[in-house]
PDB file with SEQRES, HELIX, SHEET and CRYST1 records, atoms N, CA, C and O in Angstrom:
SEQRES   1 A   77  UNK UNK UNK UNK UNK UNK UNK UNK UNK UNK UNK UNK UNK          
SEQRES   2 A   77  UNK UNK UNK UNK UNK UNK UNK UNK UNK UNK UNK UNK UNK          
SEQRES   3 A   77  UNK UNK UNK UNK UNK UNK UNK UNK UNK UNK UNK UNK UNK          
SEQRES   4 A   77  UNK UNK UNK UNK UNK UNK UNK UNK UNK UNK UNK UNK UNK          
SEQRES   5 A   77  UNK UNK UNK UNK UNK UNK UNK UNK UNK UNK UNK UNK UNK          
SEQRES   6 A   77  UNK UNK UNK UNK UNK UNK UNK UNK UNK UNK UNK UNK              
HELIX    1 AA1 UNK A    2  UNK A   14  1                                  13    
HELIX    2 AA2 UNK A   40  UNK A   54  1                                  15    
HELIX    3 AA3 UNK A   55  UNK A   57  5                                   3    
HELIX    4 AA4 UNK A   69  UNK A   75  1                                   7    
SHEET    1 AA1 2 UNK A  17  UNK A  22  0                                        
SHEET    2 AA1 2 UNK A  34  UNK A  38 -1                                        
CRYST1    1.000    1.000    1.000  90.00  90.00  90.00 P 1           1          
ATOM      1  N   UNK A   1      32.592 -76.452  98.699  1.00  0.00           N  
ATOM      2  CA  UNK A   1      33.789 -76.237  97.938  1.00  0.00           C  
ATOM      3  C   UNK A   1      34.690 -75.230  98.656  1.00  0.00           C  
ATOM      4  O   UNK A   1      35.901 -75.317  98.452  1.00  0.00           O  
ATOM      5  N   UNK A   2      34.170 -74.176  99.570  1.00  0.00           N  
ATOM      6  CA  UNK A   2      35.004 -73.271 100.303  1.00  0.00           C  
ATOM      7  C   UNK A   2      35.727 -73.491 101.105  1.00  0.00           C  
ATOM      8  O   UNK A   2      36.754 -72.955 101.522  1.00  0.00           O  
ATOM      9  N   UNK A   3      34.934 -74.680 101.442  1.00  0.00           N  
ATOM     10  CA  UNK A   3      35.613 -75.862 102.952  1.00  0.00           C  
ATOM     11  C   UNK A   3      36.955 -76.145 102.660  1.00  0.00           C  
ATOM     12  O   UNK A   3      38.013 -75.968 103.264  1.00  0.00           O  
ATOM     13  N   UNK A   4      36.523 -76.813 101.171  1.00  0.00           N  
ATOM     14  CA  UNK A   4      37.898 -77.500 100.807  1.00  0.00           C  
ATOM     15  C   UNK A   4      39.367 -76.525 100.545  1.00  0.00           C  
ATOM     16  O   UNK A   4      40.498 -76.730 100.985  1.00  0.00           O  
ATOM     17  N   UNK A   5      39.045 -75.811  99.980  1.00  0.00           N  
ATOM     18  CA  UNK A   5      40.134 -74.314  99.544  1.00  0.00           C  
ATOM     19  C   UNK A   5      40.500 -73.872 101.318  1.00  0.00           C  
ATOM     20  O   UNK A   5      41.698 -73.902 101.601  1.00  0.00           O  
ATOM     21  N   UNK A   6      39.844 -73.611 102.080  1.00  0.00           N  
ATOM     22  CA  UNK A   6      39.850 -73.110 103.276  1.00  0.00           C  
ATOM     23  C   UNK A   6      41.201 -74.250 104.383  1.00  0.00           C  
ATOM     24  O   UNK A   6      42.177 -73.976 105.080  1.00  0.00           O  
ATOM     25  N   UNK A   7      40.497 -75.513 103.981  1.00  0.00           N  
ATOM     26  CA  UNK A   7      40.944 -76.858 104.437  1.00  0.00           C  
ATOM     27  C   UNK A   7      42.601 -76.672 103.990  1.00  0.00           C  
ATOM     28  O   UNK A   7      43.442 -76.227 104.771  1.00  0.00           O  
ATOM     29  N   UNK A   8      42.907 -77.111 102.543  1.00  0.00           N  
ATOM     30  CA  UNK A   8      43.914 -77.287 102.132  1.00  0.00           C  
ATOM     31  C   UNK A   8      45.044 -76.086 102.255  1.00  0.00           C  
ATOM     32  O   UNK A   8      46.275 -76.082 102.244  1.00  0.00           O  
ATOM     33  N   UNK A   9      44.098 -75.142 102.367  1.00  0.00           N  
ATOM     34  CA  UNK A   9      45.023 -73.786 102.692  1.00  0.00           C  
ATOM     35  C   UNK A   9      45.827 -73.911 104.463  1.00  0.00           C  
ATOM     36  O   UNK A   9      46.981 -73.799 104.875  1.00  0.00           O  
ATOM     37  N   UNK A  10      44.661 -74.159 105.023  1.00  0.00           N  
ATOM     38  CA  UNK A  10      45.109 -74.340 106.181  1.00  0.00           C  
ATOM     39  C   UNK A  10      46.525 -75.451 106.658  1.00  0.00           C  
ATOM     40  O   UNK A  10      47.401 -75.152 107.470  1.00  0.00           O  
ATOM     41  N   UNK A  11      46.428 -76.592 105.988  1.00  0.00           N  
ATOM     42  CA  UNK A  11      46.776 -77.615 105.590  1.00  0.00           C  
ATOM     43  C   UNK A  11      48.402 -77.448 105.521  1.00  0.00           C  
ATOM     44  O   UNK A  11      49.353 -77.697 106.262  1.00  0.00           O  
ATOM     45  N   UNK A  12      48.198 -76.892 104.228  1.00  0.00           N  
ATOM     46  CA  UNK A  12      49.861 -76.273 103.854  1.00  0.00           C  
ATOM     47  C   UNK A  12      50.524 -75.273 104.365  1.00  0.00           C  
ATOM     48  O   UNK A  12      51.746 -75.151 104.276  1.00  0.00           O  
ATOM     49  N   UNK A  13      49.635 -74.354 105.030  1.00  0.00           N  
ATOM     50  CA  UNK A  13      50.337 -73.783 106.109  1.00  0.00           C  
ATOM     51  C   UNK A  13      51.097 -74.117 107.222  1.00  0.00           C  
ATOM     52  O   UNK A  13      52.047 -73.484 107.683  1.00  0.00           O  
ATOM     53  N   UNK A  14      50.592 -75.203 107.640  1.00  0.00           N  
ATOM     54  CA  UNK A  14      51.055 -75.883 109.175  1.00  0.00           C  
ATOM     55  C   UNK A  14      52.213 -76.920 109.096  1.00  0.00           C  
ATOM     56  O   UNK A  14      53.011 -77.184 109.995  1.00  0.00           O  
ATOM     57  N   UNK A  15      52.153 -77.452 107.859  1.00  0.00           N  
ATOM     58  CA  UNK A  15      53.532 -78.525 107.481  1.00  0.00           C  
ATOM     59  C   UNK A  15      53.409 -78.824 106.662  1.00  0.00           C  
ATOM     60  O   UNK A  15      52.414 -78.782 105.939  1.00  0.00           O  
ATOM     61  N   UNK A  16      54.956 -79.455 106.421  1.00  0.00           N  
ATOM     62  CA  UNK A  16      55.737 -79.901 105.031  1.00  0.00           C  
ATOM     63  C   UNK A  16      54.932 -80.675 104.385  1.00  0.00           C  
ATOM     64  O   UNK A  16      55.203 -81.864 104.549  1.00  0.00           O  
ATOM     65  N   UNK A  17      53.740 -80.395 103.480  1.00  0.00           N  
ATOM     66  CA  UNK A  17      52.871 -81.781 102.436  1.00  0.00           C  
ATOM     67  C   UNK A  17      53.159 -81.157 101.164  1.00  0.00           C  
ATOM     68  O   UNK A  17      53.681 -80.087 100.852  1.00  0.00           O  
ATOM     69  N   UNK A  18      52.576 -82.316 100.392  1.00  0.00           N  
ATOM     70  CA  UNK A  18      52.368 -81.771  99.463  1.00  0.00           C  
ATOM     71  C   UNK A  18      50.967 -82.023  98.849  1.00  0.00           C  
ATOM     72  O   UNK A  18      50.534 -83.165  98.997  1.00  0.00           O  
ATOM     73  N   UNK A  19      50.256 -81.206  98.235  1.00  0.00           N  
ATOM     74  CA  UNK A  19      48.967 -81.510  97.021  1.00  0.00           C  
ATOM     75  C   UNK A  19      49.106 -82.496  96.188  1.00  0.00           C  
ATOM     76  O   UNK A  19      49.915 -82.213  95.305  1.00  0.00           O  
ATOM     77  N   UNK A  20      48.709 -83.413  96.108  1.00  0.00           N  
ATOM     78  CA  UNK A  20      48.879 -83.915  94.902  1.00  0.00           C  
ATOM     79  C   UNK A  20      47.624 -83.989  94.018  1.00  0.00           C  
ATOM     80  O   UNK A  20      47.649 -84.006  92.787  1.00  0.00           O  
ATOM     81  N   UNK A  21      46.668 -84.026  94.684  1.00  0.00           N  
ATOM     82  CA  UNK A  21      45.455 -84.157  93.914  1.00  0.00           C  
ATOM     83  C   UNK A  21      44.230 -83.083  94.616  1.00  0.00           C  
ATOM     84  O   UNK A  21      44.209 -82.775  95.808  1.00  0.00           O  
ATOM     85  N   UNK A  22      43.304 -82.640  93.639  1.00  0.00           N  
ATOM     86  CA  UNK A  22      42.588 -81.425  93.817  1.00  0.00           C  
ATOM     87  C   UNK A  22      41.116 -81.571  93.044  1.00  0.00           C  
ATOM     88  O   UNK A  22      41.018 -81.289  91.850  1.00  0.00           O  
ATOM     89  N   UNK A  23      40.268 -81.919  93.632  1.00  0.00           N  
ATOM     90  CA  UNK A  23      38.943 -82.275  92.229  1.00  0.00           C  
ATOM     91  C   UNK A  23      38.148 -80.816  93.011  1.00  0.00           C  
ATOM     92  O   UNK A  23      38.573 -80.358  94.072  1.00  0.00           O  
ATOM     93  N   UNK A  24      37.175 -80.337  92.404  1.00  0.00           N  
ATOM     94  CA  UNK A  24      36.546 -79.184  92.804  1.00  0.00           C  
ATOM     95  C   UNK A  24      34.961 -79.247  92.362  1.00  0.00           C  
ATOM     96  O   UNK A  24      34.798 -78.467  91.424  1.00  0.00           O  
ATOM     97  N   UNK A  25      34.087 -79.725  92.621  1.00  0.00           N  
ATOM     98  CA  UNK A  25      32.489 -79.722  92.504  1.00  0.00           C  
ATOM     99  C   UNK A  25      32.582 -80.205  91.401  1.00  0.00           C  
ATOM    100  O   UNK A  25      32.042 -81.268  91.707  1.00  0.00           O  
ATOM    101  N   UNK A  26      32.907 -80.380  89.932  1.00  0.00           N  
ATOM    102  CA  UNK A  26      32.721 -80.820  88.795  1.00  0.00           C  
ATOM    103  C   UNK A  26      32.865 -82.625  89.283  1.00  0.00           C  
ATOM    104  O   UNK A  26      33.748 -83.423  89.598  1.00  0.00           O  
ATOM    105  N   UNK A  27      30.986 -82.575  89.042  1.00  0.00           N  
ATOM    106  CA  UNK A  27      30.830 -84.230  88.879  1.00  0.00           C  
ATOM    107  C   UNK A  27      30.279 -84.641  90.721  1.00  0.00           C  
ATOM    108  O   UNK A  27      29.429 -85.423  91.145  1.00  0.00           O  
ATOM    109  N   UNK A  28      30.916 -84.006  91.191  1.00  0.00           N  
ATOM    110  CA  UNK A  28      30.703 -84.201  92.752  1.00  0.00           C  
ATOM    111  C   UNK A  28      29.697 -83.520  93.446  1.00  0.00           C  
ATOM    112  O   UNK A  28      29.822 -83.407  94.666  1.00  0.00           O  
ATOM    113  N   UNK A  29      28.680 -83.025  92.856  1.00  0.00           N  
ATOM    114  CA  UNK A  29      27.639 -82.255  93.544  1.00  0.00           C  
ATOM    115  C   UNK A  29      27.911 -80.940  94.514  1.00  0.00           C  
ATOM    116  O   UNK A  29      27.519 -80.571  95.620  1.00  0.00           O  
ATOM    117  N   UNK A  30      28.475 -80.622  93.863  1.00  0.00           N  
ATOM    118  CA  UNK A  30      29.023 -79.459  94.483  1.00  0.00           C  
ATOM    119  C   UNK A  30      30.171 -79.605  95.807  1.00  0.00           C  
ATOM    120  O   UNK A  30      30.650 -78.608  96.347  1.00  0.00           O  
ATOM    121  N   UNK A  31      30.443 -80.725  96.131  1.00  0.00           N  
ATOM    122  CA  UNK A  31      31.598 -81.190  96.895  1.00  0.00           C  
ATOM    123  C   UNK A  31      32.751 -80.638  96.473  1.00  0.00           C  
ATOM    124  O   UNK A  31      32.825 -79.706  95.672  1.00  0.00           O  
ATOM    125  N   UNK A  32      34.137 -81.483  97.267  1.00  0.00           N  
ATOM    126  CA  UNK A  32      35.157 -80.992  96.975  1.00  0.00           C  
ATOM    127  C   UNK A  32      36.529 -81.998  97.609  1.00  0.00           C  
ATOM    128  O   UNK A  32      36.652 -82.294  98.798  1.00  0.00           O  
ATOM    129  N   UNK A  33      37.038 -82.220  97.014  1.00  0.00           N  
ATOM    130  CA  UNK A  33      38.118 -83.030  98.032  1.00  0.00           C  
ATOM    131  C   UNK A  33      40.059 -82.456  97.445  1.00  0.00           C  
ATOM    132  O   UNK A  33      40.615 -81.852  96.528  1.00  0.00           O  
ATOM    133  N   UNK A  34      40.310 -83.009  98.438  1.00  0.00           N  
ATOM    134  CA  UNK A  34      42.057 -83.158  97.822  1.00  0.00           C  
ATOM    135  C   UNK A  34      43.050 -84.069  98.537  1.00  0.00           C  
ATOM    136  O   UNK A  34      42.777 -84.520  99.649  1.00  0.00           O  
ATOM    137  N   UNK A  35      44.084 -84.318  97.979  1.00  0.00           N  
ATOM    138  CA  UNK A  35      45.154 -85.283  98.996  1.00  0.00           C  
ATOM    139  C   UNK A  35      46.051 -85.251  99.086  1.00  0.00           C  
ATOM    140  O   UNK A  35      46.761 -85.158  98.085  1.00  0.00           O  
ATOM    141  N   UNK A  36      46.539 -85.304 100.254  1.00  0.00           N  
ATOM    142  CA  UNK A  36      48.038 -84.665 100.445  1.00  0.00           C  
ATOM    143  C   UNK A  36      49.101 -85.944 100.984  1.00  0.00           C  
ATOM    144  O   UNK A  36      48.978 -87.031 101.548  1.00  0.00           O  
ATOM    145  N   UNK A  37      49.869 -85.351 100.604  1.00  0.00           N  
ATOM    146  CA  UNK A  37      51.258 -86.693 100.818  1.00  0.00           C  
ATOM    147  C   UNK A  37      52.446 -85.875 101.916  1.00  0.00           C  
ATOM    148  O   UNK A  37      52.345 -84.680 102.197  1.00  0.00           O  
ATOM    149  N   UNK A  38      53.406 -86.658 102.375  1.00  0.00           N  
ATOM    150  CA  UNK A  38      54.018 -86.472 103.143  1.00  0.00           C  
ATOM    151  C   UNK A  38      54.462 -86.949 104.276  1.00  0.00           C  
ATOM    152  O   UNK A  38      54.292 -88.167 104.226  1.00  0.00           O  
ATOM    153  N   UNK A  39      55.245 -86.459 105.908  1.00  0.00           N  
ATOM    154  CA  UNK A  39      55.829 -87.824 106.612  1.00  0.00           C  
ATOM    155  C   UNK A  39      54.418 -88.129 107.245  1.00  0.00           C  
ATOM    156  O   UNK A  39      53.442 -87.516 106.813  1.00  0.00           O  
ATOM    157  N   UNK A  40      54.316 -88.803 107.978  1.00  0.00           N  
ATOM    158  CA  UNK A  40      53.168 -89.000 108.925  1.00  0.00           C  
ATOM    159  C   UNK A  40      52.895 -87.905 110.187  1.00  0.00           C  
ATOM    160  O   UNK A  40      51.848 -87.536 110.719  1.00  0.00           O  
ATOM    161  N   UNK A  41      54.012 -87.629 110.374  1.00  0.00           N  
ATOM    162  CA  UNK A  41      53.498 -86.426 110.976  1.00  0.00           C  
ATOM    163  C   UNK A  41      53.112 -85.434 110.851  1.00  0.00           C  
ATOM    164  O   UNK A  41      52.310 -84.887 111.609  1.00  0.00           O  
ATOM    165  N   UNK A  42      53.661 -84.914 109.732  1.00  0.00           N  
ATOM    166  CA  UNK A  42      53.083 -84.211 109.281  1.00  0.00           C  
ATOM    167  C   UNK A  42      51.646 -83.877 108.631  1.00  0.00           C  
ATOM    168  O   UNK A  42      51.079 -82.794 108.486  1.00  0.00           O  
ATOM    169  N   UNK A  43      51.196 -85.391 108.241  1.00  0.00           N  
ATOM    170  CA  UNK A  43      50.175 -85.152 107.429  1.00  0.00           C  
ATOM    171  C   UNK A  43      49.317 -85.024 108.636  1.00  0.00           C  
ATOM    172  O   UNK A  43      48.293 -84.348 108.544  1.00  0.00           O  
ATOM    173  N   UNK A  44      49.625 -85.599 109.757  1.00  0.00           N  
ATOM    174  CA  UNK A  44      48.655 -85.734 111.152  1.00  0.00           C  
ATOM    175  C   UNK A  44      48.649 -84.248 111.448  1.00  0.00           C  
ATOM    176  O   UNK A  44      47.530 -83.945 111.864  1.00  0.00           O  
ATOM    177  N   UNK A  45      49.439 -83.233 111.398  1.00  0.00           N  
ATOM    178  CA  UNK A  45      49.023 -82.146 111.786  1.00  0.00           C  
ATOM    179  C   UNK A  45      48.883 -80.925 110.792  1.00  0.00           C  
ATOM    180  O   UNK A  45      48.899 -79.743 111.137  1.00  0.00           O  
ATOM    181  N   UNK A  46      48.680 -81.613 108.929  1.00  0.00           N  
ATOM    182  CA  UNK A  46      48.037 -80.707 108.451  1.00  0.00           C  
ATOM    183  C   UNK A  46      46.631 -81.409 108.447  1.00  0.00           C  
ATOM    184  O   UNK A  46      45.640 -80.756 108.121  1.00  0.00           O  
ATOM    185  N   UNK A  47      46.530 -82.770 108.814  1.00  0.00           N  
ATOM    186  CA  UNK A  47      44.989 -82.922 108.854  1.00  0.00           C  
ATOM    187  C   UNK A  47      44.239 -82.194 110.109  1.00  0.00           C  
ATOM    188  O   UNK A  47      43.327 -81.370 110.049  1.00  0.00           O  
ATOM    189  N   UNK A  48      44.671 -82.557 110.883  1.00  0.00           N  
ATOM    190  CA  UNK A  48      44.376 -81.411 112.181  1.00  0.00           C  
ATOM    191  C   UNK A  48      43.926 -79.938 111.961  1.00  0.00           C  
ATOM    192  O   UNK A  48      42.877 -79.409 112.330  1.00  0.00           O  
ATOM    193  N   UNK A  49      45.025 -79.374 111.235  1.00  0.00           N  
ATOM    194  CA  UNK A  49      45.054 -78.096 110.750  1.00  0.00           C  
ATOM    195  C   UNK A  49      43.606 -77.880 109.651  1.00  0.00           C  
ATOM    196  O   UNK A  49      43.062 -76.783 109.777  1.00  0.00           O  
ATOM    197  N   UNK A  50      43.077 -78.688 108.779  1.00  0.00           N  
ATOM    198  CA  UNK A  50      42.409 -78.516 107.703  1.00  0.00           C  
ATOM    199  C   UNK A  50      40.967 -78.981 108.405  1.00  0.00           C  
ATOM    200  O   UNK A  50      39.935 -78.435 108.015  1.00  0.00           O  
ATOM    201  N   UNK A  51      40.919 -79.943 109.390  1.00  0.00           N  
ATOM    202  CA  UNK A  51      39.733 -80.177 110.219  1.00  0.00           C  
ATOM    203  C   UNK A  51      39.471 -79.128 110.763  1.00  0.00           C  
ATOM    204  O   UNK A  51      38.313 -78.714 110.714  1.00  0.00           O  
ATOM    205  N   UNK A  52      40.223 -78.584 111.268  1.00  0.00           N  
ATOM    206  CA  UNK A  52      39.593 -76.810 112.407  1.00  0.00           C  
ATOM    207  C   UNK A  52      39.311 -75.985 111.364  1.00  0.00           C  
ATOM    208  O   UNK A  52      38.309 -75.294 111.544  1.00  0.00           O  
ATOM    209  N   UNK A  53      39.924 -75.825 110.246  1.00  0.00           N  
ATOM    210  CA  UNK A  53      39.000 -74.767 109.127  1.00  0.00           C  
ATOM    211  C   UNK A  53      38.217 -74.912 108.396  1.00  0.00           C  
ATOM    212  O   UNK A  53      37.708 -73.983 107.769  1.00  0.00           O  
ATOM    213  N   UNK A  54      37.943 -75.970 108.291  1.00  0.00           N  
ATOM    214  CA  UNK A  54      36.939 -76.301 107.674  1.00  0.00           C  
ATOM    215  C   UNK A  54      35.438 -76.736 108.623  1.00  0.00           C  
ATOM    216  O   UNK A  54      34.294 -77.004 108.255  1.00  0.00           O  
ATOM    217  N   UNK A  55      36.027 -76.658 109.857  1.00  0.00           N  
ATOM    218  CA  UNK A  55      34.818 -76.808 110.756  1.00  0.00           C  
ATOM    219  C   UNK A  55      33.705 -77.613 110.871  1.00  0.00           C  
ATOM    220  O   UNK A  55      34.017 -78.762 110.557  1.00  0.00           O  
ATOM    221  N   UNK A  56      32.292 -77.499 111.250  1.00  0.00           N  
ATOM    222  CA  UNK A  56      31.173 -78.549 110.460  1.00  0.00           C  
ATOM    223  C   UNK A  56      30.757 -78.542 109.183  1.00  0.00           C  
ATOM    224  O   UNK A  56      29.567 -78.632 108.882  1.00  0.00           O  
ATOM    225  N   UNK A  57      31.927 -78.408 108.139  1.00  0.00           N  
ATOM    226  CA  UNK A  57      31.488 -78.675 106.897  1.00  0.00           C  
ATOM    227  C   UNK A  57      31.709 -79.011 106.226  1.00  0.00           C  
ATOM    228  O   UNK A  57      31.462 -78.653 105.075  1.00  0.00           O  
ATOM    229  N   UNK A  58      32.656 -80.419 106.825  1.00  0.00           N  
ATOM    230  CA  UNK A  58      33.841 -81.365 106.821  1.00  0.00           C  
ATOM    231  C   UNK A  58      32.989 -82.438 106.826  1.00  0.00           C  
ATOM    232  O   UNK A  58      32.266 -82.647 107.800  1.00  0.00           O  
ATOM    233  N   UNK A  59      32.981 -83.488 105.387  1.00  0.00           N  
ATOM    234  CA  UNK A  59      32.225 -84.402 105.488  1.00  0.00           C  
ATOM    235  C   UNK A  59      32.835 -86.064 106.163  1.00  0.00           C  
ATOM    236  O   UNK A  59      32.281 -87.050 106.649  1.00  0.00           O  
ATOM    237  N   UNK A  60      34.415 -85.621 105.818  1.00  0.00           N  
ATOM    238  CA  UNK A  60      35.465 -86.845 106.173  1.00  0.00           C  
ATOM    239  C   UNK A  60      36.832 -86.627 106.056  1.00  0.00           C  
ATOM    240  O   UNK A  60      37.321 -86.224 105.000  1.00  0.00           O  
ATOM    241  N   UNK A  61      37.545 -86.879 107.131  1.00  0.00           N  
ATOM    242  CA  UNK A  61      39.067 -87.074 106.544  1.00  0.00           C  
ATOM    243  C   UNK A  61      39.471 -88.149 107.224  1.00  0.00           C  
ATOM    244  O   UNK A  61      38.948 -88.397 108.311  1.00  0.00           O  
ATOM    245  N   UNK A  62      40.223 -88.762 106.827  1.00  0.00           N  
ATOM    246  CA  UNK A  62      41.162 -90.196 106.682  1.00  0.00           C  
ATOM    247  C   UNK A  62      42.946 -89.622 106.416  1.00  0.00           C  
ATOM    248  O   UNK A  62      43.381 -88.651 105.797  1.00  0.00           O  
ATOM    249  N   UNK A  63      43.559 -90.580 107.096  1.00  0.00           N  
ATOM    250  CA  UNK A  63      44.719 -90.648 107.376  1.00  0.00           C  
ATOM    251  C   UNK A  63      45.010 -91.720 106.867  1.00  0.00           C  
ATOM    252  O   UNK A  63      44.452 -92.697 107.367  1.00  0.00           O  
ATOM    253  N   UNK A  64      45.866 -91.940 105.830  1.00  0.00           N  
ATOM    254  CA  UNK A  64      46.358 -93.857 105.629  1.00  0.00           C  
ATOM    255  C   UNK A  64      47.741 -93.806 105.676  1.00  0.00           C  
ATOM    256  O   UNK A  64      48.268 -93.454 104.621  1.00  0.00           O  
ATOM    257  N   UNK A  65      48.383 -94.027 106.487  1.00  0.00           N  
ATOM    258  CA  UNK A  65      49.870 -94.318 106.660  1.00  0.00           C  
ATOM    259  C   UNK A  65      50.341 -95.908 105.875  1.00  0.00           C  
ATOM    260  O   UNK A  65      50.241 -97.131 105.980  1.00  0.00           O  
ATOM    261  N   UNK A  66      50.867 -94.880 105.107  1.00  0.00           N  
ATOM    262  CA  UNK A  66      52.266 -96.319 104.242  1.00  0.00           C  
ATOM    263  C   UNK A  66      51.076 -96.847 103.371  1.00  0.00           C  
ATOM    264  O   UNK A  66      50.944 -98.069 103.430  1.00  0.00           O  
ATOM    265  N   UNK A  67      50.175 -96.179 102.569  1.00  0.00           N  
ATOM    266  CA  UNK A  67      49.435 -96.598 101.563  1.00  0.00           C  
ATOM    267  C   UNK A  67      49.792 -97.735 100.497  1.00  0.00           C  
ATOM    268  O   UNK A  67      50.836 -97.394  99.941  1.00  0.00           O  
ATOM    269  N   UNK A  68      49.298 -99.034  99.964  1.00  0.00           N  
ATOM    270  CA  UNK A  68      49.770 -99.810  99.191  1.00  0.00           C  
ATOM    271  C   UNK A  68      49.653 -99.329  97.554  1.00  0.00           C  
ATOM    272  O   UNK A  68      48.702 -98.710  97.076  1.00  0.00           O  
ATOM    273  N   UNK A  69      50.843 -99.766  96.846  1.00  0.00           N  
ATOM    274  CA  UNK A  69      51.346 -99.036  95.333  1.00  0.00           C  
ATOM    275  C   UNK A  69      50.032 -98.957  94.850  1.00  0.00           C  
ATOM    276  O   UNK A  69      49.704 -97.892  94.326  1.00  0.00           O  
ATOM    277  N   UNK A  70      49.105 -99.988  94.927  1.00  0.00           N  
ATOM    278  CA  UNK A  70      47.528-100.050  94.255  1.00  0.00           C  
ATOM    279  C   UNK A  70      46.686 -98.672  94.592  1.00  0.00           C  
ATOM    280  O   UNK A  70      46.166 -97.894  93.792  1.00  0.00           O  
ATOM    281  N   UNK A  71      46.713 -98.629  95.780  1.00  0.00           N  
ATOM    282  CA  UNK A  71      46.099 -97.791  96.446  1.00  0.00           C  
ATOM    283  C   UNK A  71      46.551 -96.136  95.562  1.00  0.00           C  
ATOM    284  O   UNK A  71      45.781 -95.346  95.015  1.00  0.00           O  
ATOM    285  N   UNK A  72      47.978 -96.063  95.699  1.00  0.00           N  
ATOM    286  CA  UNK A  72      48.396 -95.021  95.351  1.00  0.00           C  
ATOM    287  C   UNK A  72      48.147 -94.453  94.139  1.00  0.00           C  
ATOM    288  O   UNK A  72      48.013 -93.237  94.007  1.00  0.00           O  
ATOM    289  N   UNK A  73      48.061 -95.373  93.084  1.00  0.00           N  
ATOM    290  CA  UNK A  73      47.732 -95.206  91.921  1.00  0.00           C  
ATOM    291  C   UNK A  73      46.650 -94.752  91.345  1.00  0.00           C  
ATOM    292  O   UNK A  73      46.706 -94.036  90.345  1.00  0.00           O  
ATOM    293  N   UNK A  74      45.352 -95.178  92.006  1.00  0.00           N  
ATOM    294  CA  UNK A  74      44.272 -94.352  92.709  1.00  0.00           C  
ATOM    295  C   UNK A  74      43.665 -93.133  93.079  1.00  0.00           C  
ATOM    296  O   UNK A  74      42.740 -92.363  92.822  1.00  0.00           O  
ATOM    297  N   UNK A  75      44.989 -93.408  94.072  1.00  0.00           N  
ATOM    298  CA  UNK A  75      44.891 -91.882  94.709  1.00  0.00           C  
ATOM    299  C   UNK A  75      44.960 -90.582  94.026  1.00  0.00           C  
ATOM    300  O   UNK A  75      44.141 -89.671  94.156  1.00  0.00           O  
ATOM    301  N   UNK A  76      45.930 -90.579  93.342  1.00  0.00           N  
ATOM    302  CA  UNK A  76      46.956 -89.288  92.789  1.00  0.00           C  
ATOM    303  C   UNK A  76      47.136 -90.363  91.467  1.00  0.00           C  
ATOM    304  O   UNK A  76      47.585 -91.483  91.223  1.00  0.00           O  
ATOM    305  N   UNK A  77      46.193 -88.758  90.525  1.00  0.00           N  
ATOM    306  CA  UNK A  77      46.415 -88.978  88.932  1.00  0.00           C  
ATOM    307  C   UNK A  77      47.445 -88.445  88.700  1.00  0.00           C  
ATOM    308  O   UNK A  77      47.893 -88.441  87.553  1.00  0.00           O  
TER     309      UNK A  77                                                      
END                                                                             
């Protein structure tokens, strides 16, 4: 869960995203995730940014450029 706070912090530091979604260990075994929106480049170099702080304790990140409306709906409650 520190990963993730550590991650997303890093994240929004480095470029224009935004949070949209935030779950925190409740239900997830003590995991943690979040998702961020924004241009593509940006999200490419707050994912960058949130991979180096979070270090090996980073279970996955994914990039989906131009996500479909289904998808999105999904995504971000």
């Amino acid at each position: 869960m520190c990963a993730a706070i550590a991650a997303a912090d890093a994240a929004c530091k480095v470029a224009y995203v935004i949070v949209r979604d935030v779950r925190f260990a409740v239900d997830l075994a003590g995991k943690a995730y979040f998702t961020l929106t924004g241009a593509l480049d940006a999200i490419q170099s707050a994912s960058h940014a949130a991979n180096e702080a979070a270090g090996d304790r980073i279970v996955g990140l994914e990039v989906i450029a131009q996500p479909s409306p289904d998808l999105r709906g999904r995504l971000f409650r």
